[in-house]
C-alpha positions in Angstrom: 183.6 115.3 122.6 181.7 116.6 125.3 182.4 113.0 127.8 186.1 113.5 126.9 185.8 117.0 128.1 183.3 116.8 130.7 185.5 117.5 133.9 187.3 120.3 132.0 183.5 121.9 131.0 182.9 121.8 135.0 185.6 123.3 136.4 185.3 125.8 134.0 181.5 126.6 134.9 182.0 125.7 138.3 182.5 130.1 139.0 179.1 130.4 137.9 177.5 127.0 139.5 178.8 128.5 142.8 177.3 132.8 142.1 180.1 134.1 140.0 177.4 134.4 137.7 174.4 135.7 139.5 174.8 139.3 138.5 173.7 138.2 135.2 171.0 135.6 136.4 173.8 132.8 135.2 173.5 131.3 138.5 173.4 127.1 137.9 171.9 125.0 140.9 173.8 121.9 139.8 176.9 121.3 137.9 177.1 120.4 134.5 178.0 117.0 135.1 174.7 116.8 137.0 172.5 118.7 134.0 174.6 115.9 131.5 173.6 112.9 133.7 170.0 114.1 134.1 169.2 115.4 130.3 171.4 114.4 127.9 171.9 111.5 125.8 174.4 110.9 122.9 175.0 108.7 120.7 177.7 106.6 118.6 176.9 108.0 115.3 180.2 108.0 113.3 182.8 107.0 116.1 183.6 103.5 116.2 186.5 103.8 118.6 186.5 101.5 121.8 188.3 104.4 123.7 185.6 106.9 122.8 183.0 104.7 124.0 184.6 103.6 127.3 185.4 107.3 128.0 181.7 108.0 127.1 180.5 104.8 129.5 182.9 105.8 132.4 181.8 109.5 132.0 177.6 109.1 131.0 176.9 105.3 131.7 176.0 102.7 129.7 172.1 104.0 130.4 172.5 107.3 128.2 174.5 106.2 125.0 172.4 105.1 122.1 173.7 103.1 118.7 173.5 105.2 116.0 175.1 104.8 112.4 175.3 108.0 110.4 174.6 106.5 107.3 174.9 106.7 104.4 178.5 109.0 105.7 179.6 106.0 107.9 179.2 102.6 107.0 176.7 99.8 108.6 178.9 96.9 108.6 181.6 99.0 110.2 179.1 99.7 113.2 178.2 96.4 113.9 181.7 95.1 113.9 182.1 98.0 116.6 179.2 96.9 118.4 179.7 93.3 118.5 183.8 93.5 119.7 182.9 96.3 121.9 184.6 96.0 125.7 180.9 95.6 126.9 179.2 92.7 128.8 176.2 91.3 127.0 173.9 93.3 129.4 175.4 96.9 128.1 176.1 95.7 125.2 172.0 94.8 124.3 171.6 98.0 126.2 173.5 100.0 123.8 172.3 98.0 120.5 168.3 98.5 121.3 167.3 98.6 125.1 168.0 102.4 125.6 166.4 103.3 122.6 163.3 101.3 123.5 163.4 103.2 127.1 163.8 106.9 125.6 161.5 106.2 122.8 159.3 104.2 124.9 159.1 101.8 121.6 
């Protein structure tokens, strides 16, 4: 949820990003768009919804969304039909099934 939300989460934290914060050493240098784009990766374990993933592409980029399953609670053959009629080009789209993985992993 947090790509959905991710504007929302900002502007929320965005007191404290600027030194509403710094009495209690909350101070952040960056905002939390920033931390998410540098740190964080998610992935598409159990939601096989083309909305969520655009949203999460848009928000992220393709680079730091990984495929995931969530089996044996979600099904494989549901996930590949997800990732195959995905609104990706082939490039994101090998990106998402394997490449990013490979990167992060370094497998």
């Amino acid at each position: 949820l947090i790509p959905f939300h991710l504007l929302r989460i900002s502007n929320a934290l965005e007191l404290m990003r600027k030194g509403m914060g710094e009495k209690s050493g909350l101070r952040m240098k960056k905002t939390v768009a920033d931390y998410m784009h540098e740190n964080v990766y998610i992935t598409t374990s159990g939601v096989f919804q083309h909305a969520a993933l655009t949203c999460a592409v848009q928000t992220l980029g393709i680079e730091r969304i990984l495929f995931s399953v969530d089996y044996p609670f979600e099904e494989n053959e549901e996930a590949i039909r997800f990732l195959h009629t995905s609104p990706l080009s082939d490039s994101d789209r090998r990106k998402l099934a394997h490449e990013n993985a490979e990167r992060v992993l370094r497998i």
